[in-house]
Structure formats: structure tokens, C-alpha cells
N, C-alpha and C positions, 0 to 999 in steps of 0.2 A: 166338117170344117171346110170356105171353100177355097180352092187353090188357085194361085194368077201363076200364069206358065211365060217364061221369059227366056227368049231361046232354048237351052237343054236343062233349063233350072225353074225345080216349081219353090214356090213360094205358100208355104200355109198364112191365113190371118184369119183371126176375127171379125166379124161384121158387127159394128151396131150400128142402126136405122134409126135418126133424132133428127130433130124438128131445128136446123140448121139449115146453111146456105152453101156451106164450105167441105170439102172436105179434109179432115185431119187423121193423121198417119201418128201412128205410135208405136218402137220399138225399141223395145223392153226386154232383158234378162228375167223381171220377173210372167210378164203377160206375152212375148211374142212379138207377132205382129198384130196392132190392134188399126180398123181401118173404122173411123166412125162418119157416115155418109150421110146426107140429106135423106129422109123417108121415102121423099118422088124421083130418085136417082135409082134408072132401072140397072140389069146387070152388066148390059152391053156399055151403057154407058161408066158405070163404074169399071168395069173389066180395062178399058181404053184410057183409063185416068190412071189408073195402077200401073199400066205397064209403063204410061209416060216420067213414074215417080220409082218403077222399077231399080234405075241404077242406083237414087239415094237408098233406097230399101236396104239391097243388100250390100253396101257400103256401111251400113249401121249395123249392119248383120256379121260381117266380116269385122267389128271394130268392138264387137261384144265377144266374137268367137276369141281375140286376139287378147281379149281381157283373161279370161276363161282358160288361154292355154298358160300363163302366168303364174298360174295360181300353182303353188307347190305342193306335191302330194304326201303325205305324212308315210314317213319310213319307219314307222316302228321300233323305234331305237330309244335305250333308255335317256332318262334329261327331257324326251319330246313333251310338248304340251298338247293334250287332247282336248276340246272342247266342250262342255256340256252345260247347257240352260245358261249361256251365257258366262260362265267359267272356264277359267281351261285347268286343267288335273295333270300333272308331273304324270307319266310312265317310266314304269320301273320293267325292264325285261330280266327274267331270269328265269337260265338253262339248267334245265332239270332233268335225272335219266327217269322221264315219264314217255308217252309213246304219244299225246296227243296235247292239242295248247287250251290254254285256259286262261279266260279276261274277265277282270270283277276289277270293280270299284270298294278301295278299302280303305277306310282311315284316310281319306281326301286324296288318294292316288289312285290312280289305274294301274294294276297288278300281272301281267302276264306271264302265264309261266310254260314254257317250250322244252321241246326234246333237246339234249343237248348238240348232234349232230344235224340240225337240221342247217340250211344255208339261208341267208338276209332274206331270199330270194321269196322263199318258202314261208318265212316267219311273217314276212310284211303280208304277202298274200292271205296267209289264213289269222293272222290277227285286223286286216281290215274286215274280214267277212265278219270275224266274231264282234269287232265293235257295233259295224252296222249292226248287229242281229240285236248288240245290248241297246242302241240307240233307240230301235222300234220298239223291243220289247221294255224296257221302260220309260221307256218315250211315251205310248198308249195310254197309261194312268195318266200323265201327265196333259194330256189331250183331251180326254174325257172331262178332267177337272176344270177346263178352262172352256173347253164346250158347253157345260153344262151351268156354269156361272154364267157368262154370257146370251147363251139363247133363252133363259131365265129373264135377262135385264130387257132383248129384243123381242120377247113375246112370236119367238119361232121355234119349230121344232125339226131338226132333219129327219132326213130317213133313215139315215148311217152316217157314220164319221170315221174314218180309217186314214193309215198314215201309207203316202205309194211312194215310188219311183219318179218323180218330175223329171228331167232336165231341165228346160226353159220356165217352168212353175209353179209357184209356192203354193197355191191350194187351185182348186177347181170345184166347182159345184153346175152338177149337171141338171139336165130340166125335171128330172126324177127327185131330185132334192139330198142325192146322197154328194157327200162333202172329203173330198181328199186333199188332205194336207201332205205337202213335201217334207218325207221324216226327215231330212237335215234341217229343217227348221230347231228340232231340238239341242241342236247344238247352239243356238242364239239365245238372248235373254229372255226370258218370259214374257215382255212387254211385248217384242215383238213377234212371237209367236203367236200372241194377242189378238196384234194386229190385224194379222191373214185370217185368225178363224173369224174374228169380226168380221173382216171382208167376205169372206165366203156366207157367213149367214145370213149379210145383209143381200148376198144373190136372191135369198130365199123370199124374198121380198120386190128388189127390183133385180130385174136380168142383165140389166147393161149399166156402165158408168157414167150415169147422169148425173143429174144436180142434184135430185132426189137421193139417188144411190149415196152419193156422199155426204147429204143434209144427214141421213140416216145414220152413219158408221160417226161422222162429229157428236149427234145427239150422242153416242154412245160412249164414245174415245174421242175427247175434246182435242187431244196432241195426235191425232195419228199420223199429221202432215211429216213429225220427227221421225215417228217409228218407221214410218211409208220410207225416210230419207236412210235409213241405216242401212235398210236394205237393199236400197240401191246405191248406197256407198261400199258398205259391206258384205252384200250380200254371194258376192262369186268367191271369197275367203270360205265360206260353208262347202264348195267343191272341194275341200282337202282329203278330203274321206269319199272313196265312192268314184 
């Protein structure tokens, strides 16, 4: 990925190279920073055009992070509402003389059940760990099935499909063709978890977001323009976990 260095602050973005005049800057919670240039725009010259749009950069940068510190972290406490495939699930906490904690989904509620002497402190920390763990881990079925519907209707096949760790990104598809979705996406509706793996297959296809790239992902998902907006209305709401 290449970097533009701005005083003592580097800067990641993407490059894509299209058959334009202009240059357009794009920064995004979900893509980064995306920088899409003229094809005959060498790198000194684009390097010199970045640093002049440097201070908007990260002023958009600073105004997503300030979105993102906002967002409140789920304390584990009964009454809370957890999130999953676009639902949220009441938590029920209860202290039990057991020696170690336990989280299941039961009868439409999420279940926790903790040592009795342990402190909030304790309890929030190893029941986020344990949600994330149930997110992935049933989250994967849930991914595969929609994987597998889709690269069906797009006549592509990945390499691998797995759920990571994003910060700034809800899926990635590398030039190897394997495809990582951000597992908090399963806390959002189906539709839009849709979304992203569409996006990411249709990488598999075109590399960059052109005209093509998106003629593509509409053949497929005629409303993505909504799904595309949830997530960047609601999409730093899915930091609440993690």
C-alpha cells in the first residue's frame, strides 16, 4: 500500500489508475483513503498533488476518528441489547458459584453466566471476548451461505473466504483472490452483509471502482446504493463490541 509522508504523519491510501483528467480523493470509514488518478499521472507527480490536499486528508481523517470515539462500548450488563444479523437480543447476566463464564444464545436472548465474585471489570472483558468468539464462530456458516449463493449468480470463484479483524474495512479481496470480510459485519442485517461480499467478488472481476466494477455489483443487487448508505450511516454503531 503506498504511503504520502506529511511532516511526521504518514498517510496510507489506495491507488487506482483510470482513464480521467482529474484527480479524486476518497475518505471513507469503510475504504480509507482511496486516491483515484489519471493513468499518465507519474508518482512524483501525484506524491506533490497529495501533499497539497494533505491537510483536507486528514481533517476527514480526524472527523471519522471523532465519529468512531462516540460510539459506546457495550458493558455487559443485564437489559443490554446485543446485536446479531441485524437484531439486537436482551442480555440476561447471571452469577453463578461456577469458576469460569459462559455465553449462548437461547430462546431469543443472550445468556451469560459468571462466577459470582468476579468485578464488572472482569465480567465485561471476558464476556466481550466470548461474544466476539460466538460472532465468528457462527457468523462462518452464515458467510459461506451467502458466499456461495452469490459467486453462483456472479460466475466467480474465490480462493478462500474468512471472517478478520478490519478497523477501517469491511471486506478486502487481494490479487490472490482470497476474500476477508470484517466479522462485525454479522451483527448487521443480511442485506447488508450481502452487500460487501458482493463487493468483494466483484474485485474478482474488476480490481478497482470503476464504471464497470459498479455496472457489475447493480447487475446483481439492483439497490446497493441503500445497502452501500446504511453502512456509512450506520456503520461505526458496529464498533460497539471489539
Amino acid at each position: 500500500m503506498p504511503t504520502l509522508n506529511y511532516g511526521t504523519t504518514t498517510i496510507d491510501y489506495i491507488r487506482y489508475n483510470q482513464e480521467r483528467k482529474d484527480l479524486k480523493i476518497s475518505v471513507t470509514i469503510v475504504n480509507g483513503v482511496e486516491v483515484y488518478s489519471p493513468d499518465n499521472l507519474d508518482d512524483k507527480d501525484l506524491n506533490d498533488l497529495l501533499k497539497k490536499k494533505a491537510p483536507w486528508i486528514l481533517n476527514k481523517i480526524k472527523e471519522l476518528n471523532q465519529v468512531e470515539a462516540s460510539i459506546q462500548p457495550k458493558e455487559f450488563v443485564s437489559g443490554e441489547k446485543l446485536p446479531y444479523l441485524g437484531r439486537n437480543y436482551r442480555l440476561k447476566v447471571q452469577r453463578e458459584p461456577v469458576t469460569n463464564a459462559d455465553l449462548s444464545l437461547y430462546q431469543g436472548r443472550f445468556i451469560a453466566t459468571v462466577p459470582k465474585n468476579w468485578q464488572q471489570s472482569q465480567v465485561q472483558e471476558t464476556l466481550e471476548k466470548q461474544l466476539i468468539h460466538w460472532y465468528r464462530q457462527h457468523g462462518a456458516k452464515k458467510l459461506q451461505e451467502r458466499v456461495q449463493h452469490y459467486q453462483t449468480l456472479m460466475a466467480v470463484t474465490p480462493e478462500s473466504v474468512n471472517f478478520r479483524t478490519q478497523h477501517k474495512r469491511w471486506g478486502t479481496c487481494t490479487p490472490d483472490g482470497d476474500i476477508y470480510i470484517n466479522w462485525r459485519l454479522i451483527m448487521a442485517p443480511v442485506k447488508v452483509l450481502d452487500y460487501v461480499v458482493v463487493h468483494e467478488l466483484a474485485h474478482l472481476k474488476v480490481q478497482d471502482h470503476s464504471a464497470e466494477f459498479w455496472k457489475i455489483i447493480k447487475s446483481v443487487m439492483p439497490d446497493y446504493e441503500k445497502r452501500k448508505e446504511w453502512l456509512r450511516v450506520n456503520g461505526m454503531s458496529l464498533h460497539c463490541v471489539g
